[in-house]
C-alpha positions as CSV (number, residue, x, y, z in Angstrom):
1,X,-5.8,-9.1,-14.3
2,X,-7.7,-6.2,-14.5
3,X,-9.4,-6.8,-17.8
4,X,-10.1,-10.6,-17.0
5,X,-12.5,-9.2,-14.1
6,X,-13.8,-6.6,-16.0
7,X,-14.7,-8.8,-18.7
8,X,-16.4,-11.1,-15.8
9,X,-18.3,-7.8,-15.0
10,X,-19.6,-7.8,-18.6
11,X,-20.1,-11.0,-19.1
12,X,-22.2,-11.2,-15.6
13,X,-24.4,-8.3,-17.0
14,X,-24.9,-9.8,-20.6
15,X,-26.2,-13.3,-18.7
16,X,-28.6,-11.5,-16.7
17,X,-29.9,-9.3,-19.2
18,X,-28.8,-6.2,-17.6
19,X,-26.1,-5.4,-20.4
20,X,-28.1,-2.5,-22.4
21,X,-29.2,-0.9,-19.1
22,X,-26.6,-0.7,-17.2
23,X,-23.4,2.6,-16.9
24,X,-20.3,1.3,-16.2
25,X,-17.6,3.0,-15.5
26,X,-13.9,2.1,-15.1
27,X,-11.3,4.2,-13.7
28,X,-8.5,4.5,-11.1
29,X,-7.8,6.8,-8.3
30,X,-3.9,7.3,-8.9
31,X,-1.6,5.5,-11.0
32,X,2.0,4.5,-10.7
33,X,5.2,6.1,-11.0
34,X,6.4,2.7,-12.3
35,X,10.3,4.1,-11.9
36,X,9.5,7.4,-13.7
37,X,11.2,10.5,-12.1
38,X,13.4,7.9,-10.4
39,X,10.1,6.3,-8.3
40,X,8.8,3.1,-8.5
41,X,5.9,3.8,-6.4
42,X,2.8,6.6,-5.9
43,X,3.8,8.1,-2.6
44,X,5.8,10.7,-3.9
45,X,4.6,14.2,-3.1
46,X,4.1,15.4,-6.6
47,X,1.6,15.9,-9.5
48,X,3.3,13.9,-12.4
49,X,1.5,12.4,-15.4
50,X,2.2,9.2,-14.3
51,X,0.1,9.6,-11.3
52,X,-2.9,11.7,-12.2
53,X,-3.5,11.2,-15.4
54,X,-5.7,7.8,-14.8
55,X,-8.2,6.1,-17.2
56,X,-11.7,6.7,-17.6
57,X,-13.9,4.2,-19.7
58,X,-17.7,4.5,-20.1
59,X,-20.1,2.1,-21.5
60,X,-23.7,2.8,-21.8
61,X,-25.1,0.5,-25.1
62,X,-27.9,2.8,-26.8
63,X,-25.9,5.7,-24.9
64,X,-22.0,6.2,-25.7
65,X,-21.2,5.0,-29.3
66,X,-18.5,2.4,-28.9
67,X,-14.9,2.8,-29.7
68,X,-15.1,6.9,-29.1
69,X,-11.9,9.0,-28.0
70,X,-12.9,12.5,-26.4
71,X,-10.2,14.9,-25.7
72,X,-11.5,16.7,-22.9
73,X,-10.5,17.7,-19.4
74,X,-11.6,15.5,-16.7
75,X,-11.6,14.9,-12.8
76,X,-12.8,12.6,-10.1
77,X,-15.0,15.1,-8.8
78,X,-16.8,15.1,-12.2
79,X,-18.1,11.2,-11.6
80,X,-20.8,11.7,-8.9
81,X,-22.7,14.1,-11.3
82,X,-21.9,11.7,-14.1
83,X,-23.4,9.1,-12.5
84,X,-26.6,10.7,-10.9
85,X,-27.2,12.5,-14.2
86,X,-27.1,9.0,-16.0
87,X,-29.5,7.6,-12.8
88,X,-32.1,11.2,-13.2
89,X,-31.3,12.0,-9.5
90,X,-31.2,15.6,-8.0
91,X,-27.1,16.8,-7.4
92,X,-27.1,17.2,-3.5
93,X,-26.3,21.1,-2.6
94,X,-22.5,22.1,-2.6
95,X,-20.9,19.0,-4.8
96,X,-18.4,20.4,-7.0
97,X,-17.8,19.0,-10.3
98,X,-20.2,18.7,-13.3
99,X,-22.0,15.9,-15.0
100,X,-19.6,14.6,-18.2
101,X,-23.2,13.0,-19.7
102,X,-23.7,16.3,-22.4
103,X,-19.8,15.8,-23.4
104,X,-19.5,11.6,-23.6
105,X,-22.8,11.3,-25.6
106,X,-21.5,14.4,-28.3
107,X,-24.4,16.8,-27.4
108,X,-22.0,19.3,-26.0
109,X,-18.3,20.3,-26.5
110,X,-16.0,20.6,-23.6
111,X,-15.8,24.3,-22.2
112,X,-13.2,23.4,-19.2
113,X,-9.8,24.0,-20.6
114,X,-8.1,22.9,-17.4
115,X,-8.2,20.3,-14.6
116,X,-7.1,20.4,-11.0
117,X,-5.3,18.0,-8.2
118,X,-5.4,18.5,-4.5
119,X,-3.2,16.5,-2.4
120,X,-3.1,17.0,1.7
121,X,-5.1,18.6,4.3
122,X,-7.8,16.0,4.5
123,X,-7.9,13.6,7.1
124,X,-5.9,10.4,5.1
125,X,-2.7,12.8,5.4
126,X,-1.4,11.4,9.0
127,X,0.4,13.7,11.3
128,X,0.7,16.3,8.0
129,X,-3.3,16.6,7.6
130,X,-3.2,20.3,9.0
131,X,0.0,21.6,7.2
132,X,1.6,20.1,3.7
133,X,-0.6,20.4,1.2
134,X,-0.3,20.7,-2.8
135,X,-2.5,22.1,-5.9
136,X,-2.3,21.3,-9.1
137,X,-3.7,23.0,-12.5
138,X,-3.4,21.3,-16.0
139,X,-3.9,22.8,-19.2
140,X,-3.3,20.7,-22.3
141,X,-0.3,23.0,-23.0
142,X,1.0,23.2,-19.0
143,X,1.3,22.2,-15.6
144,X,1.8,24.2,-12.7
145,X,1.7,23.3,-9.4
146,X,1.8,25.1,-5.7
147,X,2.8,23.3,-2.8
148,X,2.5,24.7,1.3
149,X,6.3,24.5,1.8
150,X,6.4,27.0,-1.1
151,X,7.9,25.1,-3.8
152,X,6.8,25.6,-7.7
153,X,6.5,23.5,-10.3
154,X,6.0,24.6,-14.0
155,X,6.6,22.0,-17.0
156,X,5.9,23.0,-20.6
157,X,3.6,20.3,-21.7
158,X,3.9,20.8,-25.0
159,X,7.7,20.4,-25.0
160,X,8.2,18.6,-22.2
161,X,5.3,15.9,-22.4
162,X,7.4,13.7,-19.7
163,X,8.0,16.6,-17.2
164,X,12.0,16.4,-17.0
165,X,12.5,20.3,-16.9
166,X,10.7,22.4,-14.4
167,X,10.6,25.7,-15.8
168,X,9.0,27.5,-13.1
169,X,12.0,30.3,-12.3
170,X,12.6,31.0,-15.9
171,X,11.9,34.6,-16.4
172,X,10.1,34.2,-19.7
173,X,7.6,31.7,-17.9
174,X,6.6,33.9,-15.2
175,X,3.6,35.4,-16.8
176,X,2.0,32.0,-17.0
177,X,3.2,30.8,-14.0
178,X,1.2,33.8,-12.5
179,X,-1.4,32.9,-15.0
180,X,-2.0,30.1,-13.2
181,X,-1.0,30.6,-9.8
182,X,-4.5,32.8,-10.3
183,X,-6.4,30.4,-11.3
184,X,-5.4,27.8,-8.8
185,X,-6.2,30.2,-6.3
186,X,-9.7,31.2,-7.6
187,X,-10.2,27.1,-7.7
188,X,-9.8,27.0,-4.2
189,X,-12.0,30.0,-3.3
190,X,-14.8,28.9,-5.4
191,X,-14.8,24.9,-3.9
192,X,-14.0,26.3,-0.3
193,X,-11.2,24.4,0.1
194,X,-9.2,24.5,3.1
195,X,-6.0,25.3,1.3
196,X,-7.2,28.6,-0.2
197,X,-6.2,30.6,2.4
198,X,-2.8,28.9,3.1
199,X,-1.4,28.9,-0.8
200,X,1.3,31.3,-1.0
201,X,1.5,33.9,-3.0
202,X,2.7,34.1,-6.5
């Protein structure tokens, strides 16, 4: 269904001769745990691959050459600059995230070797919004994530590509657990989020 409307999309902007100037851009909030990790749907509280890693697609004719695959690190928070790059608008003071432009159209190589998930104290959390939270870090060879309640998660991505073994209390995995605990934590300080000063420590 979702590729019949998009191709509606398309062929609405080809008829009206806005195909070679216009960005588009398909993605996804979340996904689906689809029965993965015993879940069929998103609402469990966790971080898997199934749920954050969604799709991003960009078109731009004269822009983006067609058909290109870039292995790089990405997040939601990276569209608005996208987007207002793309459009030669100013970045309003404070946004987080950076403008993917330099990296899609080949003029720059990717210098973030990590992305990051937040999940809770917001106000789309219910009764929870002032107390369960969880951070996530990715790395293309690891995941860790820090929840409130002061559970860990570690999984060895490069082993474990379907995250079936937490390995965060093995002794030989502490040093990059702390690793990046640190990081997550300097994540939170820089983007002043509200969870910074409530992440355990490591």
């Amino acid at each position: 269904m979702a590729d019949a409307f998009m191709g509606r999309i398309l062929d609405a902007l080809k008829r009206l001769g806005l195909e070679d100037n216009t960005l588009v851009v398909y993605t996804s909030d979340h996904g689906n745990n689809v029965a993965s990790h015993g879940f069929v749907d998103k609402t469990v509280y966790g971080f898997y691959e199934e749920l954050v890693r969604v799709p991003l697609i960009v078109r731009y004719p004269g822009h983006i050459r067609p058909g290109s695959v870039l292995n790089c690190s990405a997040e939601s928070v990276d569209l608005m600059p996208t987007l207002l790059d793309y459009a030669a608008a100013p970045l309003p003071a404070g946004a987080h995230g950076r403008s993917l432009r330099p990296i899609i159209e080949g003029r720059a190589p990717d210098v973030f070797d990590a992305a990051f998930c937040e999940r809770g104290l917001g106000s789309g959390e219910g009764s929870n919004a002032n107390s369960r939270f969880g951070r996530m870090i990715r790395t293309a060879e690891a995941k860790y994530t820090c929840f409130s309640d002061g559970r860990r998660e570690l999984f060895d991505l490069a082993k474990d590509p379907y995250e079936m073994k937490d390995v965060a209390q093995e002794p030989s995995c502490r040093p990059l657990r702390d690793s990046l605990h640190a990081r997550l934590l300097d994540q939170a300080q820089r983007t002043d989020d509200p969870a910074a000063a409530r992440i355990p420590n490591a």
